[in-house]
N, C-alpha and C positions, 0 to 999 in steps of 0.2 A: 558637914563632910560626909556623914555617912548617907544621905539623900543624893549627896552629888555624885558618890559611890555607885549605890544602888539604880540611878539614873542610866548609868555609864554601863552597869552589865547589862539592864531593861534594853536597852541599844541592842550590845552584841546578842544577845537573845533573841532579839526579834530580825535578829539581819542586817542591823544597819553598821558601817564600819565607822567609830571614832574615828575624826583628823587629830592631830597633832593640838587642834584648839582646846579641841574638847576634851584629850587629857589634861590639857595643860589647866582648863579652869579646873577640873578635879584636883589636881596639884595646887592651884591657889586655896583651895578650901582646906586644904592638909595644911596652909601656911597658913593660915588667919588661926589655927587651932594648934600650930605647933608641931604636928604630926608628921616629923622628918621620916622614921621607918617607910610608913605608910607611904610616903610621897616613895622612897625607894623605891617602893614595890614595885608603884603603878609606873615607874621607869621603866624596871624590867619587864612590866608586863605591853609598854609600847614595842621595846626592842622585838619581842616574842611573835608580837604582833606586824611587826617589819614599820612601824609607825615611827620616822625619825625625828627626835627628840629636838628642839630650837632654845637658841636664845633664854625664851620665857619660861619654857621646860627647866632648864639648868638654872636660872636665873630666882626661881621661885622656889626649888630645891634647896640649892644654896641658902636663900633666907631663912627660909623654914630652918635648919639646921641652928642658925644663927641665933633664935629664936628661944629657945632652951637654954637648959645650964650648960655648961665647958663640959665635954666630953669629947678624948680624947681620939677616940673611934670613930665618933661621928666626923672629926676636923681629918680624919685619915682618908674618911668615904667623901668627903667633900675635893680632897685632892686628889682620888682617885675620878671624880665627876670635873676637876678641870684638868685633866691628863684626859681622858673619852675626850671633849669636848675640844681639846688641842688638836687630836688625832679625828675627831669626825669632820671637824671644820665646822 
């Protein structure tokens, strides 16, 4: 994850703009590790970026979350991501 990371700002650094894919594979590497926060982030950090989040965005978010112990907070940020997700279409 943190290669796919690192990859991902070597991008914006050098000028080139992330699609929606290429968050989204950094989002998959946050899920294969568990790393629900982290996958938050780089949500917010599409929105910031005007980059609209799809399907596989939410989808792999979702899991990741899933993927950990029951935490109550996180099952709260997960209905807050299918309420966005109602309202973006």
């Amino acid at each position: 994850a943190e290669q796919a990371e690192t990859l991902l700002e070597d991008m914006i650094t050098k000028g080139i703009t992330p699609t929606v894919n290429t968050y989204n594979q950094v989002i998959n590497c946050y899920k294969v590790h568990g790393e629900f926060d982290r996958a938050l982030m780089l949500l917010k950090k599409m929105h910031s970026s005007n980059v609209s989040p799809d399907i596989g965005t939410y989808n792999a978010i979702i899991t990741t979350c899933k993927q950990k112990e029951k935490d109550s907070s996180k099952s709260l940020k997960v209905l807050d991501l299918l309420n966005e997700m109602k309202t973006k279409g």
